[in-house]
PDBQT receptor file of N, H, CA, C and O in Angstrom, charges set to zero:
ATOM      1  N   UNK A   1     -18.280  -6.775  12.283  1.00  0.00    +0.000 N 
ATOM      2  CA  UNK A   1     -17.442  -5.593  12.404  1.00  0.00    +0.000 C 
ATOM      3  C   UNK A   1     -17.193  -5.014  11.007  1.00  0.00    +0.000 C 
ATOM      4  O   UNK A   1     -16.801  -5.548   9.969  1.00  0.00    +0.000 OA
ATOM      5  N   UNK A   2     -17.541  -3.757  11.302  1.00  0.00    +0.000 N 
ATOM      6  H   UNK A   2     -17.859  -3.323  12.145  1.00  0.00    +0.000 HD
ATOM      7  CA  UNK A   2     -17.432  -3.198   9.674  1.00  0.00    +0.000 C 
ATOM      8  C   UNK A   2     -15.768  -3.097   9.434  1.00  0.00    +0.000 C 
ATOM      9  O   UNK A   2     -14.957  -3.331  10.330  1.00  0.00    +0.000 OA
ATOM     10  N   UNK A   3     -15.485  -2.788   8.354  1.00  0.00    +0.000 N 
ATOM     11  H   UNK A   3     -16.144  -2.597   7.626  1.00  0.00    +0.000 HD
ATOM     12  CA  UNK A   3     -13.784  -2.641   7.493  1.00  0.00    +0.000 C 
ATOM     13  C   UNK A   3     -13.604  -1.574   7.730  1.00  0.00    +0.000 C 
ATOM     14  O   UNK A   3     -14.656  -0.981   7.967  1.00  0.00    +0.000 OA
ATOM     15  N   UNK A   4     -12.486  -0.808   7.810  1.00  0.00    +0.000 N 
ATOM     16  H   UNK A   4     -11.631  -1.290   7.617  1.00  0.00    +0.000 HD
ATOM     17  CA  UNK A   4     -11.967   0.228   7.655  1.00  0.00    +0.000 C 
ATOM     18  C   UNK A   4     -12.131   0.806   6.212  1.00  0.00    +0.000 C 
ATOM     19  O   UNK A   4     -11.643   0.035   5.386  1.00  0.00    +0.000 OA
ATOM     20  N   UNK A   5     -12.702   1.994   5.632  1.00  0.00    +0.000 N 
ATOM     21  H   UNK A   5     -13.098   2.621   6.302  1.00  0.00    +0.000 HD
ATOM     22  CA  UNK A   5     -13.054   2.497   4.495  1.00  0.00    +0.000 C 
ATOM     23  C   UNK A   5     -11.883   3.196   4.285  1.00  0.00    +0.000 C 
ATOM     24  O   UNK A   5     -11.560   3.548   3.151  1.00  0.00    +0.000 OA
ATOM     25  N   UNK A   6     -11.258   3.420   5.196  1.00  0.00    +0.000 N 
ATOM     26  H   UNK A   6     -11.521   3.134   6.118  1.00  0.00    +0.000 HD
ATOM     27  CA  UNK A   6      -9.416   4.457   4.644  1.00  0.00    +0.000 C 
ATOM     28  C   UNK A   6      -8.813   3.268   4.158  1.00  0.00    +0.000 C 
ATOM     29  O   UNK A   6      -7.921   3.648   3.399  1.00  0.00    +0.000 OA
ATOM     30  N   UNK A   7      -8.830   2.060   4.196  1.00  0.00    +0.000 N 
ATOM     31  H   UNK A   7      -9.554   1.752   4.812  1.00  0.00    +0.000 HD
ATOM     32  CA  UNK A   7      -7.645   0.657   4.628  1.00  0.00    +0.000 C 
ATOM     33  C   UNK A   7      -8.122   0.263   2.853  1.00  0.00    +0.000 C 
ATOM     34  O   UNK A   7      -7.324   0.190   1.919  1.00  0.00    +0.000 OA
ATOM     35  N   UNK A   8      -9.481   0.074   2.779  1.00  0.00    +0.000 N 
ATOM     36  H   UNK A   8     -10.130   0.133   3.537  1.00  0.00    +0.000 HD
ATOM     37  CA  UNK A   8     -10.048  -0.721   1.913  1.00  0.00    +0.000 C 
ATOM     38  C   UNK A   8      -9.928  -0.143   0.559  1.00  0.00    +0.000 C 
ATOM     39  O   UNK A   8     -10.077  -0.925  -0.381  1.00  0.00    +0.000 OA
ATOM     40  N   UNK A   9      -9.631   1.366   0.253  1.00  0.00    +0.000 N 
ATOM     41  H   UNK A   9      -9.511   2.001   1.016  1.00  0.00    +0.000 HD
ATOM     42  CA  UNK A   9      -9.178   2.097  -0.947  1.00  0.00    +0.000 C 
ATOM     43  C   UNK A   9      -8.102   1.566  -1.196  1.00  0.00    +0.000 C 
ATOM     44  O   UNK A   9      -7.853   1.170  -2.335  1.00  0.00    +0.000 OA
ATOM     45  N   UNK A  10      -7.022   1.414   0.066  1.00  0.00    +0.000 N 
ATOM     46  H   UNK A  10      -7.224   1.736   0.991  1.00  0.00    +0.000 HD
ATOM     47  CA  UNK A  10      -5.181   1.550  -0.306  1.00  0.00    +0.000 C 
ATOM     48  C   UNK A  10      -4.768   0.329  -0.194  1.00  0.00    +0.000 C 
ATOM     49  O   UNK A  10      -3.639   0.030  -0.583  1.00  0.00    +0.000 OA
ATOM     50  N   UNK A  11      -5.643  -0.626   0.380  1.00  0.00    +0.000 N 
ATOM     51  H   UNK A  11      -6.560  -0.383   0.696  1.00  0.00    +0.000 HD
ATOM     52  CA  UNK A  11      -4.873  -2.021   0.723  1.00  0.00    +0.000 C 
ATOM     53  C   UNK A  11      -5.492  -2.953  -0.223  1.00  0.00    +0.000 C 
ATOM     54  O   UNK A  11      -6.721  -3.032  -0.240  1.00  0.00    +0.000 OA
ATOM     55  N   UNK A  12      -4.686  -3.763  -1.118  1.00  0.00    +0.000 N 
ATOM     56  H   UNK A  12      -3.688  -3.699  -1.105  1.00  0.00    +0.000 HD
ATOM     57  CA  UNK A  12      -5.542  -5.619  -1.641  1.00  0.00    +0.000 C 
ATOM     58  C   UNK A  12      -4.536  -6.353  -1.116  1.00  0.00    +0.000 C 
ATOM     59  O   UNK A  12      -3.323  -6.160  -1.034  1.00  0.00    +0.000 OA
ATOM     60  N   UNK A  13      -5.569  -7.621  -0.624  1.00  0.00    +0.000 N 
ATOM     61  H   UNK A  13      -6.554  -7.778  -0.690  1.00  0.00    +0.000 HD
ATOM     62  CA  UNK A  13      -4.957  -8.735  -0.697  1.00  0.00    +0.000 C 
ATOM     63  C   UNK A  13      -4.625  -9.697  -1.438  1.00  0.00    +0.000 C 
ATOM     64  O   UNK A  13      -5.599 -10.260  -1.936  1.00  0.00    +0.000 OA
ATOM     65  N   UNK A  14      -3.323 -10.248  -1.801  1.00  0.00    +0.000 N 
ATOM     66  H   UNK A  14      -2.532  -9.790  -1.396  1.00  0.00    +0.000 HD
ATOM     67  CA  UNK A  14      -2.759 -11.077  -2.528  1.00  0.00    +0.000 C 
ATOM     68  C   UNK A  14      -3.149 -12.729  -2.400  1.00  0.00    +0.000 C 
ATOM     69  O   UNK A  14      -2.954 -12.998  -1.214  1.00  0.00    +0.000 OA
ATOM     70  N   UNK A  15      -3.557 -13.798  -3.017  1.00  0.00    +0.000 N 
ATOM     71  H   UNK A  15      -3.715 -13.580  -3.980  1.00  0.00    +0.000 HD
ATOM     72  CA  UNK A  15      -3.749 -14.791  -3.018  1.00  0.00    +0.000 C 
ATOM     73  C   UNK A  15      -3.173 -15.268  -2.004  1.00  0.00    +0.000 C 
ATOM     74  O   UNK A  15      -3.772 -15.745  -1.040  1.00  0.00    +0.000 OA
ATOM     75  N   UNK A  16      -1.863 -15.180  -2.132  1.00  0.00    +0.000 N 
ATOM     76  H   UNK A  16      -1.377 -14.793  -2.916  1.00  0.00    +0.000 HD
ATOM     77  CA  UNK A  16      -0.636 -15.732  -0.883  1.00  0.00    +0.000 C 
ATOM     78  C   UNK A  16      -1.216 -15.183   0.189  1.00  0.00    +0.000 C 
ATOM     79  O   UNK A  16      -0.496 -15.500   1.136  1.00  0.00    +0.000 OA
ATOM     80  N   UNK A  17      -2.379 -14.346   0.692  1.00  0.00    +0.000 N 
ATOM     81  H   UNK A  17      -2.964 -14.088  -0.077  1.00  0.00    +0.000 HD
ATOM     82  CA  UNK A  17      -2.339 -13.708   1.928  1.00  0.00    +0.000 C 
ATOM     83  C   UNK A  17      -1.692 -12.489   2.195  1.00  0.00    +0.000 C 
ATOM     84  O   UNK A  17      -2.056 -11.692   3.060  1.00  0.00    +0.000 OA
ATOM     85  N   UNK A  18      -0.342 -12.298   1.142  1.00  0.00    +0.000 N 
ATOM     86  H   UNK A  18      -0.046 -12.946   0.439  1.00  0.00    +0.000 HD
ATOM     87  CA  UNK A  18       0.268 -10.598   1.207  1.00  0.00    +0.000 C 
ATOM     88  C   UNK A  18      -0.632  -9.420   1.547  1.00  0.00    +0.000 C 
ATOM     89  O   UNK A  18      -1.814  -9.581   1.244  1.00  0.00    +0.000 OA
ATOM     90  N   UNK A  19      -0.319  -8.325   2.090  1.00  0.00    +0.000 N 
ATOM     91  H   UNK A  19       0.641  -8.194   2.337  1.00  0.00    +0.000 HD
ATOM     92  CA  UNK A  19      -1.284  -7.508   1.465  1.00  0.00    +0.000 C 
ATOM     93  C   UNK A  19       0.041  -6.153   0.563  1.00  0.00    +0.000 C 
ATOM     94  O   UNK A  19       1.166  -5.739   0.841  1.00  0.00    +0.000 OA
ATOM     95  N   UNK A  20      -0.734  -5.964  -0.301  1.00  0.00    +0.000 N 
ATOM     96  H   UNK A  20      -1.648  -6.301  -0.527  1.00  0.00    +0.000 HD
ATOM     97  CA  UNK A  20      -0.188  -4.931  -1.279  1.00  0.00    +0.000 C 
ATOM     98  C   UNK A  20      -0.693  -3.623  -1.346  1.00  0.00    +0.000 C 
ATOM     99  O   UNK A  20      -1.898  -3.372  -1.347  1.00  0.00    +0.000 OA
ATOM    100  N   UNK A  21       0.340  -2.654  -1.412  1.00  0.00    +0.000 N 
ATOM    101  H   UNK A  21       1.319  -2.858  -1.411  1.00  0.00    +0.000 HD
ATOM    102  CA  UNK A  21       0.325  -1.178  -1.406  1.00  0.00    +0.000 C 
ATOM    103  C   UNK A  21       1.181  -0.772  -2.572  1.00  0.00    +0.000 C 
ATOM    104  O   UNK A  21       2.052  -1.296  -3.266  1.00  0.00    +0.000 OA
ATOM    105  N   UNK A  22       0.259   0.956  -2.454  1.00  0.00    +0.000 N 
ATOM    106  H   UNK A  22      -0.448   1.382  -1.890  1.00  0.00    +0.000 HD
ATOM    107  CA  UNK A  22       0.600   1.602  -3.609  1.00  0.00    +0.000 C 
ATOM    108  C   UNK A  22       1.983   2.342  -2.912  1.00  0.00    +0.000 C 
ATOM    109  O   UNK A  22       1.894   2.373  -1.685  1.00  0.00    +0.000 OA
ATOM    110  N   UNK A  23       3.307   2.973  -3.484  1.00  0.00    +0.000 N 
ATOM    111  H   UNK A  23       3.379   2.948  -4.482  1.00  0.00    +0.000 HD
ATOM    112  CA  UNK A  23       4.464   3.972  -3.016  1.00  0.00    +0.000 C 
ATOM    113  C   UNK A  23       3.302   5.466  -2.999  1.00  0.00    +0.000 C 
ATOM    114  O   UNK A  23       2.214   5.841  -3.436  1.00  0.00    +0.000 OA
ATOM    115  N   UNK A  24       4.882   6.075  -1.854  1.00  0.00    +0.000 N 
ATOM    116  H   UNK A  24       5.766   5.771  -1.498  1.00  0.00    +0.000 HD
ATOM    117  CA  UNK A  24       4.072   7.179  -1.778  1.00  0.00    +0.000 C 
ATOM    118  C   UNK A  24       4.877   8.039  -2.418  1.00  0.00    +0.000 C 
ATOM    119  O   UNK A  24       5.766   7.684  -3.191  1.00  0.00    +0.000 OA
ATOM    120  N   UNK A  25       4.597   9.243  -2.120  1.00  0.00    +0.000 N 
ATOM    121  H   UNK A  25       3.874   9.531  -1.491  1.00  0.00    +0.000 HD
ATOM    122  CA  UNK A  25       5.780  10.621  -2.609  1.00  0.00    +0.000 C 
ATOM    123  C   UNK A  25       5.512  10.605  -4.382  1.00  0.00    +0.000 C 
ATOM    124  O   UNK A  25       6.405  10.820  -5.202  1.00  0.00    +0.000 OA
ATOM    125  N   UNK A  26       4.429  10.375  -4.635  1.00  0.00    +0.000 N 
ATOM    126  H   UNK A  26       3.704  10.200  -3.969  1.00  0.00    +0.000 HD
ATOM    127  CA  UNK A  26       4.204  10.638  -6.278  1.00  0.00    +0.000 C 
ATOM    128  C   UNK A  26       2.731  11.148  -6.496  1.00  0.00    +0.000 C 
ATOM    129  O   UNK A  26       1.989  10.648  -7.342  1.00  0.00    +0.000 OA
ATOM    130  N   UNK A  27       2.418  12.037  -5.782  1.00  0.00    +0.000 N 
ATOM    131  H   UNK A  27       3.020  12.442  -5.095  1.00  0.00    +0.000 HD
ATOM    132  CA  UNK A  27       1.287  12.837  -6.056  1.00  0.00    +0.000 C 
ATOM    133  C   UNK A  27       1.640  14.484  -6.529  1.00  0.00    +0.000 C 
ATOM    134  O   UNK A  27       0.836  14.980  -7.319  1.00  0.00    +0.000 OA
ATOM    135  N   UNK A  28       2.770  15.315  -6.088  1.00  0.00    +0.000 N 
ATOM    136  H   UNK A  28       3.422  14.913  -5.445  1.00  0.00    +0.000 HD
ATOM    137  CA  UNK A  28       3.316  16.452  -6.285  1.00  0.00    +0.000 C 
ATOM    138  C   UNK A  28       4.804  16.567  -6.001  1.00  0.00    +0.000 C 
ATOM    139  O   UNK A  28       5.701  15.922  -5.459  1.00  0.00    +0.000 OA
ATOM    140  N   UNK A  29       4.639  17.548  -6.549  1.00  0.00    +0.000 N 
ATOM    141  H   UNK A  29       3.910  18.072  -6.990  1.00  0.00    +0.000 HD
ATOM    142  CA  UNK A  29       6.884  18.408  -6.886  1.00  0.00    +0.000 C 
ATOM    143  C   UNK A  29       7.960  16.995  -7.870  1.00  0.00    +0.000 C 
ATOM    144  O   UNK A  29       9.184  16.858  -7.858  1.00  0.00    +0.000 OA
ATOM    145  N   UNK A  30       7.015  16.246  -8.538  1.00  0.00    +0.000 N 
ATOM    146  H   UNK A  30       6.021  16.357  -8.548  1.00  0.00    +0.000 HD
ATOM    147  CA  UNK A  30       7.781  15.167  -9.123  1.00  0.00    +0.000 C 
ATOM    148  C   UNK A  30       8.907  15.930 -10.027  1.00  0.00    +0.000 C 
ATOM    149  O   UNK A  30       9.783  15.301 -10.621  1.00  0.00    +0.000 OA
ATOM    150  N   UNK A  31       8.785  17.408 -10.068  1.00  0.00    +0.000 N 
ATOM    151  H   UNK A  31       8.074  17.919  -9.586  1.00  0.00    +0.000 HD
ATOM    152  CA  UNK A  31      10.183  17.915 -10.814  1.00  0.00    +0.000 C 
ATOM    153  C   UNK A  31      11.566  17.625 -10.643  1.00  0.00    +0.000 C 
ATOM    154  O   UNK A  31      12.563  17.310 -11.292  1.00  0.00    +0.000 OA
ATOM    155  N   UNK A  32      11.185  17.872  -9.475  1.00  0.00    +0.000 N 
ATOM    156  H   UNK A  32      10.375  18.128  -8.948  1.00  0.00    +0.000 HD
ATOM    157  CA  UNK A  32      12.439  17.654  -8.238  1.00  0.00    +0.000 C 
ATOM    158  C   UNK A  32      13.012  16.075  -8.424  1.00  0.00    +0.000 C 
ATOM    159  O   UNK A  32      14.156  15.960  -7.986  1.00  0.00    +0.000 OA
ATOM    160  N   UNK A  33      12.611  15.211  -8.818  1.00  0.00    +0.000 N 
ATOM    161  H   UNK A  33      11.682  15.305  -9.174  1.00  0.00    +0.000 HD
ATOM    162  CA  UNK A  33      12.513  14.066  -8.759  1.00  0.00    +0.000 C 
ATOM    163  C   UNK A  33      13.363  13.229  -9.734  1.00  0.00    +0.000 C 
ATOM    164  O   UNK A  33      13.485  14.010 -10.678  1.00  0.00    +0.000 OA
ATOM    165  N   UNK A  34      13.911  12.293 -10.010  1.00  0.00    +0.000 N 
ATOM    166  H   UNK A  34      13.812  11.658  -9.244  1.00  0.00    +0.000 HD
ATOM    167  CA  UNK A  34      14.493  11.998 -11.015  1.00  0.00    +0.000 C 
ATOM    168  C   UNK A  34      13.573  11.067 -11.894  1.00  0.00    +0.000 C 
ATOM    169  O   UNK A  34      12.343  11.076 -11.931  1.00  0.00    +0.000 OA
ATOM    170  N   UNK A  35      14.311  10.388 -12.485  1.00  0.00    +0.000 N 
ATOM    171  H   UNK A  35      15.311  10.381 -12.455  1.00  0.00    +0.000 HD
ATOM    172  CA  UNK A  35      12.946   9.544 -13.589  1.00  0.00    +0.000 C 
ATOM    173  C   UNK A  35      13.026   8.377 -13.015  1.00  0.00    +0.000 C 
ATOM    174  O   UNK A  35      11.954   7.797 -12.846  1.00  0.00    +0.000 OA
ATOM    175  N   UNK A  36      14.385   7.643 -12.517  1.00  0.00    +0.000 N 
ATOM    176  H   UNK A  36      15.256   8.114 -12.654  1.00  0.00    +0.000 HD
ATOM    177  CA  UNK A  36      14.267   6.253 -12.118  1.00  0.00    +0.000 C 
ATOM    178  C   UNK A  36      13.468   6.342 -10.675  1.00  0.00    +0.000 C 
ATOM    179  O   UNK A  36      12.718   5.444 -10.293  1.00  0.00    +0.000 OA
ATOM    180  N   UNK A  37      13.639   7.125 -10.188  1.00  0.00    +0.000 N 
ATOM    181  H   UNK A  37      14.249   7.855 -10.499  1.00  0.00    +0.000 HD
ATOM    182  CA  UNK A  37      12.826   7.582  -8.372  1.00  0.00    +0.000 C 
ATOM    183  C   UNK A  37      11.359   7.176  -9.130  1.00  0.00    +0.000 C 
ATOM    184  O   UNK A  37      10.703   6.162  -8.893  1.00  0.00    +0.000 OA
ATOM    185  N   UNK A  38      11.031   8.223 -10.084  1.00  0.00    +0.000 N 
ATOM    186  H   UNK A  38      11.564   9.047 -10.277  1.00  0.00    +0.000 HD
ATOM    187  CA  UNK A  38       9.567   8.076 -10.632  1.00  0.00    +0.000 C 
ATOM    188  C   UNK A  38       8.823   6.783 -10.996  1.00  0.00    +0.000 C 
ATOM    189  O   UNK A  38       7.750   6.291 -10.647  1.00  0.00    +0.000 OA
ATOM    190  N   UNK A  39       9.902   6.391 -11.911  1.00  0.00    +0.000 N 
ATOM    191  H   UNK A  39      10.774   6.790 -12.194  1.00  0.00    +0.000 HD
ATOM    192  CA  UNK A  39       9.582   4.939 -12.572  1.00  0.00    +0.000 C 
ATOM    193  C   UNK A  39       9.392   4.053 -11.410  1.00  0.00    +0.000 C 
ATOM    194  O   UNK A  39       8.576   3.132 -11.427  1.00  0.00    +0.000 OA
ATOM    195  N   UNK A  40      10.153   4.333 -10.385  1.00  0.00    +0.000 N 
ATOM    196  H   UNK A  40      10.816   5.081 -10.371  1.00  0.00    +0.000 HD
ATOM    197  CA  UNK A  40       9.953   2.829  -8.952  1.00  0.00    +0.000 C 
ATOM    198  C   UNK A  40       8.934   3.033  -8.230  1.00  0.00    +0.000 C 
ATOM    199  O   UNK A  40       8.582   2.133  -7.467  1.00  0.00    +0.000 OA
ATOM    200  N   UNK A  41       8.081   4.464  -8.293  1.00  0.00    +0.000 N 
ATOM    201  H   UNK A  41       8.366   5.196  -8.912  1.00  0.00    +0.000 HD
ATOM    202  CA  UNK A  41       7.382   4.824  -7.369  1.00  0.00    +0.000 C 
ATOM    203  C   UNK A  41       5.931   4.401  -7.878  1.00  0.00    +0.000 C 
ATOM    204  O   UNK A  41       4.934   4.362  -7.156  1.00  0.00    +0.000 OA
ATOM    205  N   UNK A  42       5.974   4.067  -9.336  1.00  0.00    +0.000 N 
ATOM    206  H   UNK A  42       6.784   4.099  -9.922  1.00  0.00    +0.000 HD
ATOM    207  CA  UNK A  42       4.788   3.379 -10.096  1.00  0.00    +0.000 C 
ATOM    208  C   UNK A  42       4.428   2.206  -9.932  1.00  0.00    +0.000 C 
ATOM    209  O   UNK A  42       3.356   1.833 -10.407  1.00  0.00    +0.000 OA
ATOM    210  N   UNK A  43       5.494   1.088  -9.001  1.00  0.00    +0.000 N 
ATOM    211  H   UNK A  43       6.366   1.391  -8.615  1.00  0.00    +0.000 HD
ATOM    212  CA  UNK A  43       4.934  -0.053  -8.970  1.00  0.00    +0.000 C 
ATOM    213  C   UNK A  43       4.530  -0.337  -7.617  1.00  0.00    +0.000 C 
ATOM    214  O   UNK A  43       4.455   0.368  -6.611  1.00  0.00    +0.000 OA
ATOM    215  N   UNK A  44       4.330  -1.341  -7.809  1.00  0.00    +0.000 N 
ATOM    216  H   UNK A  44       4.391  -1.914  -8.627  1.00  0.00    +0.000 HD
ATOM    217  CA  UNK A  44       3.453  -1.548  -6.085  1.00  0.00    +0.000 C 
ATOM    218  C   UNK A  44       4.653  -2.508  -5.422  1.00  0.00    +0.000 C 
ATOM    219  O   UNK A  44       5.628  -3.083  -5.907  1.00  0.00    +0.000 OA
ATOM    220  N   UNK A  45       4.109  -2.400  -4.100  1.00  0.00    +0.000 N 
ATOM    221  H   UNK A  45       3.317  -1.934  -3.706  1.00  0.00    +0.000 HD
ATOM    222  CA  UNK A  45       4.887  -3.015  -3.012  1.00  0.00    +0.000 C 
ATOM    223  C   UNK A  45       4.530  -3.425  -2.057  1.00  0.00    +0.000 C 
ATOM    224  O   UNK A  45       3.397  -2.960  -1.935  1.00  0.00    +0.000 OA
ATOM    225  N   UNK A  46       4.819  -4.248  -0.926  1.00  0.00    +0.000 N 
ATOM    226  H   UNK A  46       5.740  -4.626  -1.025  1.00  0.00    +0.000 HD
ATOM    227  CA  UNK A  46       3.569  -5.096  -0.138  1.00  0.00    +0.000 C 
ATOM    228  C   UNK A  46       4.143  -4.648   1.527  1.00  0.00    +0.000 C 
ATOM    229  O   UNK A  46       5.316  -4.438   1.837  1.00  0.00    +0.000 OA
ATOM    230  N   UNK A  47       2.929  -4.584   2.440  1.00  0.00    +0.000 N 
ATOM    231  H   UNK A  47       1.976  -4.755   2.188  1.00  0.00    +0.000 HD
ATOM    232  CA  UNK A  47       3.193  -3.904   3.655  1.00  0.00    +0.000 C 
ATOM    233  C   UNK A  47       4.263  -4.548   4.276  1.00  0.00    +0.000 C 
ATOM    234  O   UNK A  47       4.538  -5.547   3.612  1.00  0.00    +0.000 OA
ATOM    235  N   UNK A  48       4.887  -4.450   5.106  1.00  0.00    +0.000 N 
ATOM    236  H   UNK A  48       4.663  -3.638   5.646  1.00  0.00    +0.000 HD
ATOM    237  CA  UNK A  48       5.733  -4.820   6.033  1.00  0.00    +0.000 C 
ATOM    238  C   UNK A  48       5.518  -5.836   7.002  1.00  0.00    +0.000 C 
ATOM    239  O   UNK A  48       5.084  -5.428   8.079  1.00  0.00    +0.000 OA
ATOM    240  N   UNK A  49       5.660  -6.728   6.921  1.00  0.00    +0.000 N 
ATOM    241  H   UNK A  49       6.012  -7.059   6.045  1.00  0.00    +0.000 HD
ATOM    242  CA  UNK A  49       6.008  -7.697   8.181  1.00  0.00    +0.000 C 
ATOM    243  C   UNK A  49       5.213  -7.253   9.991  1.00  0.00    +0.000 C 
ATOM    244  O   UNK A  49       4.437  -7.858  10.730  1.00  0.00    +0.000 OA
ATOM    245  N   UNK A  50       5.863  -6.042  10.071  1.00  0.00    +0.000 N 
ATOM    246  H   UNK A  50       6.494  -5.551   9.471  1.00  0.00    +0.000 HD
ATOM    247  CA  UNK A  50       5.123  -5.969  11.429  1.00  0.00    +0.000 C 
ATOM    248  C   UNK A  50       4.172  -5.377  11.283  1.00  0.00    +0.000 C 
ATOM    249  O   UNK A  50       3.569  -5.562  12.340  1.00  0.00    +0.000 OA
ATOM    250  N   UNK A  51       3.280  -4.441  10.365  1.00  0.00    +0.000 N 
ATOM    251  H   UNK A  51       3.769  -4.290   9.506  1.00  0.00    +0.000 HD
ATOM    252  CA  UNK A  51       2.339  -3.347  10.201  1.00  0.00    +0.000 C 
ATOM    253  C   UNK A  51       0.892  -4.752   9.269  1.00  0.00    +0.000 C 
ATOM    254  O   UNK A  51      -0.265  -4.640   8.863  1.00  0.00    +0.000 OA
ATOM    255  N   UNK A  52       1.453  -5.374   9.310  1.00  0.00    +0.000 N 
ATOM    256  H   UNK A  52       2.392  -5.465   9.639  1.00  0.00    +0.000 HD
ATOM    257  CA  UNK A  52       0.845  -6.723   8.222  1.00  0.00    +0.000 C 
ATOM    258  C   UNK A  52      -0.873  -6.818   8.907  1.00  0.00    +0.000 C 
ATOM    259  O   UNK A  52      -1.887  -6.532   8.270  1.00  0.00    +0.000 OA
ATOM    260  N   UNK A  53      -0.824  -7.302  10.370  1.00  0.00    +0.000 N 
ATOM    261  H   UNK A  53       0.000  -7.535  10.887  1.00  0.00    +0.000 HD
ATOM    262  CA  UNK A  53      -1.488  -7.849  11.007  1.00  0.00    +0.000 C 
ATOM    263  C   UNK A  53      -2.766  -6.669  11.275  1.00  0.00    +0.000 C 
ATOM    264  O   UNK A  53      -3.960  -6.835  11.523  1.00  0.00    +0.000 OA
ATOM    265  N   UNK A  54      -2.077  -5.626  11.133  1.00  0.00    +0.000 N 
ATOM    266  H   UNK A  54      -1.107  -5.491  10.931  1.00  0.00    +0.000 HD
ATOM    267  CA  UNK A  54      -2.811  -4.568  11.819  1.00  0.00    +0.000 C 
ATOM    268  C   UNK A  54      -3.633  -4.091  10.415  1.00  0.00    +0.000 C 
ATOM    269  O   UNK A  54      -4.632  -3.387  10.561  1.00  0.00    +0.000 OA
ATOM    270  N   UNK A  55      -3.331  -4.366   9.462  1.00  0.00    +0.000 N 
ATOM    271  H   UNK A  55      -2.520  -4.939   9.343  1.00  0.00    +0.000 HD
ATOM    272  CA  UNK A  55      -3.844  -3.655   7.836  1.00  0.00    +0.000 C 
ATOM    273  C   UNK A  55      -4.611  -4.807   7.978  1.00  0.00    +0.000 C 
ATOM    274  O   UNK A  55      -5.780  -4.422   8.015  1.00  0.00    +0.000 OA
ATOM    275  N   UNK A  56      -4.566  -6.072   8.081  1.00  0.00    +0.000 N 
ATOM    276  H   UNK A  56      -3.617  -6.385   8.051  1.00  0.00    +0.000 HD
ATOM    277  CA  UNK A  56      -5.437  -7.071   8.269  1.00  0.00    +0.000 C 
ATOM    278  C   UNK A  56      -6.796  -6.802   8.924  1.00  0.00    +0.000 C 
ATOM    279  O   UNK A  56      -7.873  -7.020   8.369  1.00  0.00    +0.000 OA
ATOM    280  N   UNK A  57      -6.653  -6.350  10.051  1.00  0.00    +0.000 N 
ATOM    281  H   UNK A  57      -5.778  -6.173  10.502  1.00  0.00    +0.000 HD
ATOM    282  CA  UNK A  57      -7.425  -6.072  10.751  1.00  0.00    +0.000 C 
ATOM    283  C   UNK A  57      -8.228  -5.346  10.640  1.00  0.00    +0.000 C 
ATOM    284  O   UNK A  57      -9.339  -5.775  10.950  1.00  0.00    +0.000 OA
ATOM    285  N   UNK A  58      -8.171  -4.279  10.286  1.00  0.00    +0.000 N 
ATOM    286  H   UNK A  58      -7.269  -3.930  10.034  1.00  0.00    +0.000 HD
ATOM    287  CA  UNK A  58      -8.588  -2.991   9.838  1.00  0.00    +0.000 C 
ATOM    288  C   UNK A  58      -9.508  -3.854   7.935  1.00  0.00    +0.000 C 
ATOM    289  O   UNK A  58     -10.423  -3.311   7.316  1.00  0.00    +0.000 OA
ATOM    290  N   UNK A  59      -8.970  -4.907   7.633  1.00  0.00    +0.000 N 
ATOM    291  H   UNK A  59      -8.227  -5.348   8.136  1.00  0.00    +0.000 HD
ATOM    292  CA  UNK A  59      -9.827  -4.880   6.626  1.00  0.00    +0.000 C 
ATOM    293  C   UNK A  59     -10.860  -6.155   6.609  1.00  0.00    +0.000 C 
ATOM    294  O   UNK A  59     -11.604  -6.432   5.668  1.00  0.00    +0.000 OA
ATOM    295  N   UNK A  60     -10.729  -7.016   8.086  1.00  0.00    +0.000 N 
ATOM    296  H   UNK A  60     -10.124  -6.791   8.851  1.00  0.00    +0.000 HD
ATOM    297  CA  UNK A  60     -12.142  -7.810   8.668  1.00  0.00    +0.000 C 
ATOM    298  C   UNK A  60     -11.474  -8.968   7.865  1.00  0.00    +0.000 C 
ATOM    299  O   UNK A  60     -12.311  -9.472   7.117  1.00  0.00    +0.000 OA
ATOM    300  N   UNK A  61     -10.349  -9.515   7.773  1.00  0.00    +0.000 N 
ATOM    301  H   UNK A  61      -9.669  -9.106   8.381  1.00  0.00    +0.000 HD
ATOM    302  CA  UNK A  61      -9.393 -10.203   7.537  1.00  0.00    +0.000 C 
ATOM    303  C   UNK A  61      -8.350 -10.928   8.710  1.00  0.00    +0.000 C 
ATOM    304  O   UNK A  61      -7.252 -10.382   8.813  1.00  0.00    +0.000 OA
ATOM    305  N   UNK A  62      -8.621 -12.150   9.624  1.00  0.00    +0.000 N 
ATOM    306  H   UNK A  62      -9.513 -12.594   9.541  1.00  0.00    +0.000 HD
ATOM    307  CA  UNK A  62      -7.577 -12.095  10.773  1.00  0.00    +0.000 C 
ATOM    308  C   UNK A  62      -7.334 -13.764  10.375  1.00  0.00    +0.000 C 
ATOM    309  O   UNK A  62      -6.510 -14.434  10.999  1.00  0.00    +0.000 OA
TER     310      UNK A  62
């Protein structure tokens, strides 16, 4: 079964099995925005608990 090619740009997996994502809302109008909003939106963060299994899936990972 091939991978999902949308999944496989935005998703890595973490040693532990995590999988890790980039924040969103930092591509445009960052004016509007404050600096600490900005600064948090630069680091990464790992999918959610229930959405986990399904990003798994999608990357030939079960």
């Amino acid at each position: 079964m091939k991978t999902h090619s949308g999944a496989k740009k935005r998703f890595r997996l973490t040693a532990s099995g995590k999988v890790k994502r980039k924040k969103r809302n930092v591509r445009h109008l960052l004016v509007n925005k404050s600096s600490k909003r900005k600064r948090q939106l630069g680091k990464t963060t790992y999918v959610s608990s229930s959405f986990e299994l399904e990003v798994k899936k999608m990357l030939g990972v079960s």
